[in-house]
N, C-alpha and C positions, 0 to 999 in steps of 0.2 A: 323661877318660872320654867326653865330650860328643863329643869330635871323633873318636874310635873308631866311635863309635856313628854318627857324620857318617857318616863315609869308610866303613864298612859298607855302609848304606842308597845313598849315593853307587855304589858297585861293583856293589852286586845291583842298581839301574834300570840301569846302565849292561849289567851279563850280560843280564839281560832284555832289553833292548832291542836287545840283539847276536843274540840266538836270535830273536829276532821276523826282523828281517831276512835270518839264513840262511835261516830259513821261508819268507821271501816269495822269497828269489832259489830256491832249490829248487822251490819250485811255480811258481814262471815258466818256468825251464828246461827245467820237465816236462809241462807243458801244451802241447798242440798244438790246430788246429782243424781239424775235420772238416768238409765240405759236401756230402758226398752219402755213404750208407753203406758204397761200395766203401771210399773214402778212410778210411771210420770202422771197417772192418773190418782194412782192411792198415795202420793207425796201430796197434791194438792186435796184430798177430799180430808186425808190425815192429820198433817203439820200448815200446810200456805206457805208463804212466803215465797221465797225466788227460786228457779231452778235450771240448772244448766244441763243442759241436752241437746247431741246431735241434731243437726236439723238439715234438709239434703237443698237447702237456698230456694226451694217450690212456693210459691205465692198460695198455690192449691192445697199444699200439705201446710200453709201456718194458716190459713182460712179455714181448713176442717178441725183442727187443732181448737181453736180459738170456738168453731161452731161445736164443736162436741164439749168444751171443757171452759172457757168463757177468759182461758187463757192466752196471754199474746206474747209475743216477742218484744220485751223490754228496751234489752242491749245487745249489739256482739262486741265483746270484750276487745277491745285493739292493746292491751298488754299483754294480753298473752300468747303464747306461742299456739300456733295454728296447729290441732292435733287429729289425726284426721280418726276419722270413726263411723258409726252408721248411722242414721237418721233416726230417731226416738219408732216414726209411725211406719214410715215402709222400707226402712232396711238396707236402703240405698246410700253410695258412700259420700258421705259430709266428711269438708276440710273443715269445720270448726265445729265447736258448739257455742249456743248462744242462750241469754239468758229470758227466763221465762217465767209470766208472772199475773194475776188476779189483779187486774184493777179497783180498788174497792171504793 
């Protein structure tokens, strides 16, 4: 009964760990990155899925964002290294990017 009860618990980390990883190749395949908001507009009318781009931390730039394009700020990534860059819409300098995406 011990060894049931093993190979059980042995099978579900192993499912688990198996969805973990389609997880992660699905959201790689589907992530793209945006650099300026033309590119960030024809990535979602194009492809969809998730997009990572500058964004300059403005409540007012991810509410015009989201009003012009129906897209919103998902996540901000805390694995990654803080890369600094300009802002997708007005060109101002952003210490990260953050991911971005179609609620459907």
């Amino acid at each position: 009964l011990d060894e049931i009860a093993d190979h059980v618990m042995r099978l579900l980390q192993q499912i688990q760990q198996d969805l973990y990883l389609r997880a992660l190749d699905f959201r790689e395949a589907n992530t793209r990155t945006a650099k300026n908001y033309g590119e960030f507009k024809e990535i979602l009318e194009q492809e969809g899925g998730f997009i990572r781009a500058h964004w300059n931390g403005s409540r007012e730039v991810e509410d015009q964002i989201k009003n012009e394009t129906k897209a919103t700020i998902r996540c901000i990534p805390l694995n990654d290294q803080p890369e600094a860059g300009k802002c997708i819409l007005t060109g101002e300098p952003s210490k990260q990017e953050v991911i971005f995406a179609i609620a459907y």
